[in-house]
Structures are given as structure tokens and as C-alpha cells.
N, C-alpha and C positions, 0 to 999 in steps of 0.2 A: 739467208734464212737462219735463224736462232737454231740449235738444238733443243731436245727437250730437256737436257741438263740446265742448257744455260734460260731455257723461258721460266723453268721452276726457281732457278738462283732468284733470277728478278722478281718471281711472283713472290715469294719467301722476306726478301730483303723490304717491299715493298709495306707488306704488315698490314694487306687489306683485309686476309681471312680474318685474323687478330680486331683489329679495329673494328668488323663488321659485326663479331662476337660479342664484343664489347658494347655496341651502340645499340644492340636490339636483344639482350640477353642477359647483360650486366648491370647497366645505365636501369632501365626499368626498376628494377628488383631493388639496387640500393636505394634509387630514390624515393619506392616506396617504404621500406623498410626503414630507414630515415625518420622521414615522415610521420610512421607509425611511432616513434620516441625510442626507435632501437639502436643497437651500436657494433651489431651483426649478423650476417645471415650466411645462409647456405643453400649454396646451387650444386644439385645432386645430377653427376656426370652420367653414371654408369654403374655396373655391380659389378663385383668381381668371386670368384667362386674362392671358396676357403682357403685352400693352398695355391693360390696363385699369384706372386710376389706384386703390389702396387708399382712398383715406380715402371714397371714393363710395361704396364696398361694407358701409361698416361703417352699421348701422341702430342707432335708437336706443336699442334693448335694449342691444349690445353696448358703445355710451360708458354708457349707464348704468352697467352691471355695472363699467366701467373707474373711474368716477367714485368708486363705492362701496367698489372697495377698495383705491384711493389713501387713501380718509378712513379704513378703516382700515387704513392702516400698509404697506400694498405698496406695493413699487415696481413696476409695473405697465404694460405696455404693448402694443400689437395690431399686428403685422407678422409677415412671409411667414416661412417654415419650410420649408427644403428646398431641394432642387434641382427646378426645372420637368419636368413630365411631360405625357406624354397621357393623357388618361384611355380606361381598357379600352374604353369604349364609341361612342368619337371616332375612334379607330384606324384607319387605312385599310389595305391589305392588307399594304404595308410598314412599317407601325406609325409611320405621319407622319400629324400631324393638328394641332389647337392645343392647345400648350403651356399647361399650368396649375400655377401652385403653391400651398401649401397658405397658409394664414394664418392666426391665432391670439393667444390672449392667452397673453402671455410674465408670468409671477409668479413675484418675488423676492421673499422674505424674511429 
């Protein structure tokens, strides 16, 4: 019987999370955006709160996906989007609370 070290090496090495990312999250979007006569878009990950350094926030999935389509042919990179907000649910009664902004894979082609 496998460890669970060695089932995640295989599952990892294997690049189905990545691929699976890619086919039903990625594939879509350029192809419409494409289509529309554009030459980029942006898929917005996650937010991160004001003082909290990006490259910590990005998990492995997300350089995967990054890795995968620099090889094919993007130019491709993962940074903030926007101006910082509070989120609806953080809000205090004056609508101050901590600042978040959004972040995402930016795709050229």
C-alpha cells in the first residue's frame, strides 16, 4: 500500500488538478474573450487583505496552472486587480473595516 506521501508525489506529478483547471476554467474564458476581438483577460482568484504579502497566498494549484500556460505560449502572470475594498460582510456601521483587493491570473496572448 502507497503512503500518503507517496499517493500525493503521484497525484501532483500526474497534473490532473492543473489540467482539470485549465479545461473548465481557463479554455472557456480565453476562448471567449478571443472571440470577443480581445488579446486579454483576467481570472480573479481571491482577495487578499492590505498587508498581506501575495506570493504567500498563491497555492500550488494556482503556479501550476501559471507554469502550464507559459509552456503553452502565454504570457501570463498573478497580481492584484483593482482598487481595495471592504468586503459587504466586514463592514462596520460606517463601512470601515479591512481593506481587500482582488487578485488573479492576468493572460496575454
Amino acid at each position: 500500500m502507497l503512503t500518503a506521501t507517496e499517493a500525493k508525489k503521484l497525484y501532483d506529478e500526474s497534473g490532473a488538478e492543473v489540467q482539470n483547471y485549465l479545461d473548465t476554467v481557463v479554455e472557456p474564458l480565453v476562448t471567449d474573450t478571443a472571440k470577443k476581438g480581445q488579446r486579454s483577460c483576467h481570472i480573479n482568484i481571491d482577495t487578499i487583505e492590505t498587508f498581506e504579502n501575495l506570493s504567500t497566498k498563491i497555492t500550488p494549484l494556482q503556479y501550476g496552472v501559471l507554469k502550464k500556460l507559459e509552456e503553452l505560449g502565454y504570457r501570463c502572470s498573478i497580481s492584484l486587480k483593482g482598487l481595495p475594498y471592504v468586503p459587504r460582510g466586514l463592514a462596520d456601521d460606517d463601512g470601515n473595516g479591512p481593506k481587500h483587493t482582488n487578485y488573479g491570473f492576468n493572460i496575454h496572448w
